[in-house]
C-alpha positions as CSV (number, residue, x, y, z in Angstrom):
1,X,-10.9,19.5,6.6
2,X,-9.3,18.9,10.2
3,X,-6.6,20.6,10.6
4,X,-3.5,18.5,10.0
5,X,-1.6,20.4,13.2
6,X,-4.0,17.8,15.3
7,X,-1.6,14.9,13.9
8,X,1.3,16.1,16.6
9,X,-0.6,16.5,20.2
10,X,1.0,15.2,22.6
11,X,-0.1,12.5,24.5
12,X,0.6,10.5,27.6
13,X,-1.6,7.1,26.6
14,X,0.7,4.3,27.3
15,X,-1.6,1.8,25.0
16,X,1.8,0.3,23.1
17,X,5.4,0.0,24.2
18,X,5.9,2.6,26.4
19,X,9.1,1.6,26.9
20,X,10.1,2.6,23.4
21,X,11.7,6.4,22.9
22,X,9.3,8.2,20.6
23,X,12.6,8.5,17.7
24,X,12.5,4.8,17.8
25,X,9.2,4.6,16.4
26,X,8.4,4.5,13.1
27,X,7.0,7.3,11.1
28,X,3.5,7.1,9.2
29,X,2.8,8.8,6.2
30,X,-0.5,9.0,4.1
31,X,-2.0,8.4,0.5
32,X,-3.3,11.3,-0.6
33,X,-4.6,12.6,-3.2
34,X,-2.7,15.2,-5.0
35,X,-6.3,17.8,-4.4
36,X,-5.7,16.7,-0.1
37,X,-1.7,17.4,-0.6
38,X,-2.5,21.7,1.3
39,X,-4.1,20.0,4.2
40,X,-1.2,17.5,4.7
41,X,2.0,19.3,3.2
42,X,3.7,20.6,6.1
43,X,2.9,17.5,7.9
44,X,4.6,15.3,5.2
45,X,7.6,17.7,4.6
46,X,8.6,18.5,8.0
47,X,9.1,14.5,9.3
48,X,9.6,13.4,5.2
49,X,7.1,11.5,5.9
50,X,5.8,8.1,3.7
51,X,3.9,9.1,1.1
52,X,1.5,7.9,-2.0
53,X,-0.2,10.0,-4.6
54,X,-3.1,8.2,-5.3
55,X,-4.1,10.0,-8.6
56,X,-2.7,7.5,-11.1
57,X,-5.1,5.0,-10.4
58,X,-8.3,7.0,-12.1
59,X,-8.2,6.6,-15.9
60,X,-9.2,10.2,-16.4
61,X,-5.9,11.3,-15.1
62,X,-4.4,8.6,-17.3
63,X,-5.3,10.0,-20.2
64,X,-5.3,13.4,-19.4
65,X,-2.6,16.2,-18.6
66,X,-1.0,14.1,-15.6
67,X,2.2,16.1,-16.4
68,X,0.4,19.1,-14.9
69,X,-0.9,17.3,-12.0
70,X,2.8,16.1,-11.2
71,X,3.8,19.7,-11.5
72,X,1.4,21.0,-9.3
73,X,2.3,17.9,-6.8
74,X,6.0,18.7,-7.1
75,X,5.4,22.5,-6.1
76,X,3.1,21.9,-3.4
77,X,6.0,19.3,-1.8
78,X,8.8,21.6,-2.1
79,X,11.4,20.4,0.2
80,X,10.0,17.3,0.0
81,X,12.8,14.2,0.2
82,X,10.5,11.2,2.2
83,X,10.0,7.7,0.1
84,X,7.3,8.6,-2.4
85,X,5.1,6.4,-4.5
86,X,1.9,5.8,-6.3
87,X,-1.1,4.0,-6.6
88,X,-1.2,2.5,-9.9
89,X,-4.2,1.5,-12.2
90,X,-6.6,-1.1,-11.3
91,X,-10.1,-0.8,-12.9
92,X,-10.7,-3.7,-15.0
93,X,-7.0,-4.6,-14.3
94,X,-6.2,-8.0,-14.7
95,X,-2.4,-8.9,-14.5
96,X,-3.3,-12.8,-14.4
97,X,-5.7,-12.9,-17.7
98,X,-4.7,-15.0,-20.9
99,X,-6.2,-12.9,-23.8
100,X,-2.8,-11.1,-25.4
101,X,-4.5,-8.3,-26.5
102,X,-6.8,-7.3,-23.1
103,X,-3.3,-7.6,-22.0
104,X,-1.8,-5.0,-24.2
105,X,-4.3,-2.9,-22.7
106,X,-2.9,-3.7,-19.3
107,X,0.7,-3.4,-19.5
108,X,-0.1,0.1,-21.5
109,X,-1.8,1.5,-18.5
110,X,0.4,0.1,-15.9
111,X,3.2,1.7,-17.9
112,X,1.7,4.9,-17.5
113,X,1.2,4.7,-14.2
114,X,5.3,3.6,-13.5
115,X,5.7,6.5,-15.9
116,X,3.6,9.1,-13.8
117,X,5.7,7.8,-10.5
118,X,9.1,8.9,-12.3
119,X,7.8,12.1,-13.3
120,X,6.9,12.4,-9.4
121,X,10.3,11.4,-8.4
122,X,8.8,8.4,-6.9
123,X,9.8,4.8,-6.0
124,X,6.4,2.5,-5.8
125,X,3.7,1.7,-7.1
126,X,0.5,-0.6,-6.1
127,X,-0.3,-2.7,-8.0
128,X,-3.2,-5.2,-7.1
129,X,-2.9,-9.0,-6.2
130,X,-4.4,-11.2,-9.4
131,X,-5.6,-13.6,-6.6
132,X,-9.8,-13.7,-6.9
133,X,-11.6,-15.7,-4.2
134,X,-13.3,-18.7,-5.0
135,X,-13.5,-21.8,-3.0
136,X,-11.5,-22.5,0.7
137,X,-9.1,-20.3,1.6
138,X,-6.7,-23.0,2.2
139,X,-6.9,-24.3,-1.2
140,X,-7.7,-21.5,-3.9
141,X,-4.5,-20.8,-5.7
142,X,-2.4,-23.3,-4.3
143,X,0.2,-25.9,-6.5
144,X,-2.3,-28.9,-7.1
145,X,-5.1,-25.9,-8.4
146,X,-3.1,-24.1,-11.1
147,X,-0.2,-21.8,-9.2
148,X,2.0,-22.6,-11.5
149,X,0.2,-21.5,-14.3
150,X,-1.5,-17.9,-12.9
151,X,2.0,-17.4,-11.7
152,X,3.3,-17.6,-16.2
153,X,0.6,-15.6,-16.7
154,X,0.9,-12.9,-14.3
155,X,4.7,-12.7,-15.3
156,X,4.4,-12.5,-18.6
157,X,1.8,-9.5,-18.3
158,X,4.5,-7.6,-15.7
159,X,7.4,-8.3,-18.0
160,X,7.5,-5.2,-19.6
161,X,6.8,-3.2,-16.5
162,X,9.2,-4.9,-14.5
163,X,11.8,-3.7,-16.7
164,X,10.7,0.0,-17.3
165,X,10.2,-0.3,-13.5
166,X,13.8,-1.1,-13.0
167,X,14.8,1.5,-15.5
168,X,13.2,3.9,-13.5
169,X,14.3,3.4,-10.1
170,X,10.2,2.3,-9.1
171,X,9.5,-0.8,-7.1
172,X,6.4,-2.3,-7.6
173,X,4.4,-3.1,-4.2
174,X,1.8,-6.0,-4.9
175,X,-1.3,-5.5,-2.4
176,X,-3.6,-7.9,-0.9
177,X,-7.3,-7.6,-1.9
178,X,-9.2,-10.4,-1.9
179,X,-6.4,-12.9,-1.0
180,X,-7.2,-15.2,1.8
181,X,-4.2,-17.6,2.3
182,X,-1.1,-15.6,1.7
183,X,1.0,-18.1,0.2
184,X,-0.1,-17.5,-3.2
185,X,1.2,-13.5,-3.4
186,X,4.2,-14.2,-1.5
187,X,5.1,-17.0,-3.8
188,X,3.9,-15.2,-6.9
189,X,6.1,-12.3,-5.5
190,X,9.5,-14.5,-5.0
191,X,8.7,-15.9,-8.3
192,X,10.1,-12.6,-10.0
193,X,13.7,-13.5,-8.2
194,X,14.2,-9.4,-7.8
195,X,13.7,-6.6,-5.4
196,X,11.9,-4.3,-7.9
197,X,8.4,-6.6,-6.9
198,X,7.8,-6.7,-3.6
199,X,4.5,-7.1,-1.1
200,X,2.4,-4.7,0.3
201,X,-0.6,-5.1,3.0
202,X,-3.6,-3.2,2.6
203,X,-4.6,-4.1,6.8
204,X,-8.2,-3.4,6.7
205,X,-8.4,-5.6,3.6
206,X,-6.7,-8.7,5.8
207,X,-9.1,-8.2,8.4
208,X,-11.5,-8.5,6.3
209,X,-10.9,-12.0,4.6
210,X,-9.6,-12.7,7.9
211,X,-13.4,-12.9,8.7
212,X,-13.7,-16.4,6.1
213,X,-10.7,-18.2,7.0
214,X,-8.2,-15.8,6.0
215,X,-4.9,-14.8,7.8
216,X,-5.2,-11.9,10.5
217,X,-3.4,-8.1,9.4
218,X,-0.2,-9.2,11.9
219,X,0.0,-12.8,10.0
220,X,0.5,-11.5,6.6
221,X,3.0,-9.5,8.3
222,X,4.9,-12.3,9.6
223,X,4.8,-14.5,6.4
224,X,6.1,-11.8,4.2
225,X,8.6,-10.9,6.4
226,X,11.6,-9.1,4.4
227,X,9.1,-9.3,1.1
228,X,6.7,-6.7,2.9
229,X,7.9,-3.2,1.4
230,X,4.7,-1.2,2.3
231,X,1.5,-0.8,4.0
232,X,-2.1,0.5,3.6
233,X,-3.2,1.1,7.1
234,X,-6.7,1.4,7.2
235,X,-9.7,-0.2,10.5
236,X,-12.7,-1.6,9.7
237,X,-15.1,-3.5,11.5
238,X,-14.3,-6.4,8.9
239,X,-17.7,-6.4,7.8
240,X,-16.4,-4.2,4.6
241,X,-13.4,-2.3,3.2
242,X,-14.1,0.7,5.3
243,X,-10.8,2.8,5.6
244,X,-12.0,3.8,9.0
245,X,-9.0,5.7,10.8
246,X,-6.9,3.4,13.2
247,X,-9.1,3.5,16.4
248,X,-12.7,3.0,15.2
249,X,-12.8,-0.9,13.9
250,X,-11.6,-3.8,15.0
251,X,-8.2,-4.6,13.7
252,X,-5.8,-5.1,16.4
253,X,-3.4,-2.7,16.0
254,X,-1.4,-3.8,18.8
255,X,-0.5,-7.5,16.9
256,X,0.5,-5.7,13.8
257,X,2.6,-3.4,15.1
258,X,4.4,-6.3,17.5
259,X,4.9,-8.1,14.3
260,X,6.4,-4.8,12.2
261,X,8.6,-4.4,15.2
262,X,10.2,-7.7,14.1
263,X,10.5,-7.3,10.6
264,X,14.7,-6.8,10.0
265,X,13.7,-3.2,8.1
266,X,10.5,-0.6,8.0
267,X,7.7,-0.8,5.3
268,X,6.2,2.5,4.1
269,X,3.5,3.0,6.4
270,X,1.0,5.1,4.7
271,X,-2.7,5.9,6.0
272,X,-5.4,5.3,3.3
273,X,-8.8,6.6,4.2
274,X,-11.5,6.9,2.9
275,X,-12.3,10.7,4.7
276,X,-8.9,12.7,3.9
277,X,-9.5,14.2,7.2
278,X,-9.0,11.0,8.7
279,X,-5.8,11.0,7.9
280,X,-4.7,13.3,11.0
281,X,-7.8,11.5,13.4
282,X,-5.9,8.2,12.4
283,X,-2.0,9.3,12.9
284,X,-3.5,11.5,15.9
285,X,-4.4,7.7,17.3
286,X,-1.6,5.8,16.4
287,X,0.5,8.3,17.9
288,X,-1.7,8.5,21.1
289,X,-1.0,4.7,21.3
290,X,2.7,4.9,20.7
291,X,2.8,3.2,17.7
292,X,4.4,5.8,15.4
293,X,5.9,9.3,15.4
């Protein structure tokens, strides 16, 4: 794997504000798995960097010894005092379906998964948007096509983890998948009346819905605004969910990063790629363009 030390060259590139002092930057973090945490530790520890342990989204750590794997996680982060999270559960997760008992099934592993986050001593975790694509982009999930209704349904299925959630100190960051118009997730979102759900962006994924119609990554920034509480920063050539490292796609990095500068607080930023070693190739990037620290 690269070498993580690669993350803090220093650079002269003057690609984004180079007005701006490097400790006014924001920091960027990663989402690793709890396997990539050697590669990345010091990196992570010594800025307390943003970080999300992917693990809890595979089912075979759900039901298996996850209290060892937060153990192991805890001692390879000693010293470790950044804003941690998790991914959380999401094959064959549907927080917007009707049948009671398929949601049992959903609101027991999202529970682990809130669970697995407090062992961690985290405060996230993604879940993903309800919002499938079918039809315009202007007019899926909108009022006058049954809103009001997914919206019931998706809070009735997050009850429950809303309130071990808040019990536990965890927010929980909804991220955009297939969503094209992002009125739908910000409503759904604001529809919980509490900072314990809250938005997240997965970039690569905006850009590429942004390709049919949908908003661009620096859009959804803009209409979330204080609702945005984390990012998945990932380049593609919009084409397909790549997580490319920042750099190699097409996204335009400067745009989102002009609209985070406007936001009236900072979203995690964490790196999710596909290559762990991207990680550092990708913060290495972002770093050359003066866009974090």
């Amino acid at each position: 794997m690269t070498d993580a030390s690669t993350v803090t060259t220093t650079t002269t590139a003057t690609t984004g504000d180079a007005a701006a002092s490097p400790a006014s930057l924001p920091v960027v973090g990663a989402a690793l798995r709890v396997a990539d945490l050697p590669a990345y530790a010091e990196w992570l520890v010594g800025d307390q960097r943003d970080l999300e342990i992917q693990d809890p989204y595979d089912p075979q750590v759900l039901d298996g010894d996850w209290q060892a794997l937060v153990r192991e996680a805890r001692a390879l982060l000693d010293g470790y005092q950044g804003r941690l999270g998790v991914h959380g559960p999401f094959f064959g997760i549907d927080i917007i379906g009707a049948d009671p008992k398929l949601r049992q099934v959903v609101v027991e592993r999202l529970r682990r998964g809130v669970e697995i986050a407090h062992a961690l001593g985290g405060s996230h975790m993604v879940v993903h948007s309800p919002f499938e694509f079918f039809g315009h982009p202007m007019l899926c999930h909108t009022p006058a096509m049954g809103l009001p209704l997914e919206i019931e349904l998706v809070q009735q299925t997050l009850a429950p983890v809303v309130e071990m959630a808040q019990q536990a100190g965890v927010t929980l960051v909804l991220e955009n998948i297939r969503d094209t118009n992002t009125f739908p997730l910000k409503t759904l979102v604001s529809s919980f009346g509490t900072d314990v759900v809250r938005m997240s962006l997965d970039t690569g994924h905006a850009l590429v819905t942004h390709q049919i119609g949908g908003a661009s990554p620096d859009q959804w920034v803009r209409d979330a605004g204080p609702l945005l509480a984390h990012l998945h920063l990932q380049d593609t050539d919009g084409l397909w969910d790549r997580h490319w490292a920042p750099g190699r796609g097409a996204l335009n990095w400067y745009a989102l990063f002009e609209a985070l500068a406007a936001l009236p607080h900072r979203p995690r930023l964490l790196l999710e790629m596909r290559d762990p070693a991207d990680v550092a190739r990708g913060a290495g990037w972002l770093r050359a363009q003066r866009f974090v620290r």
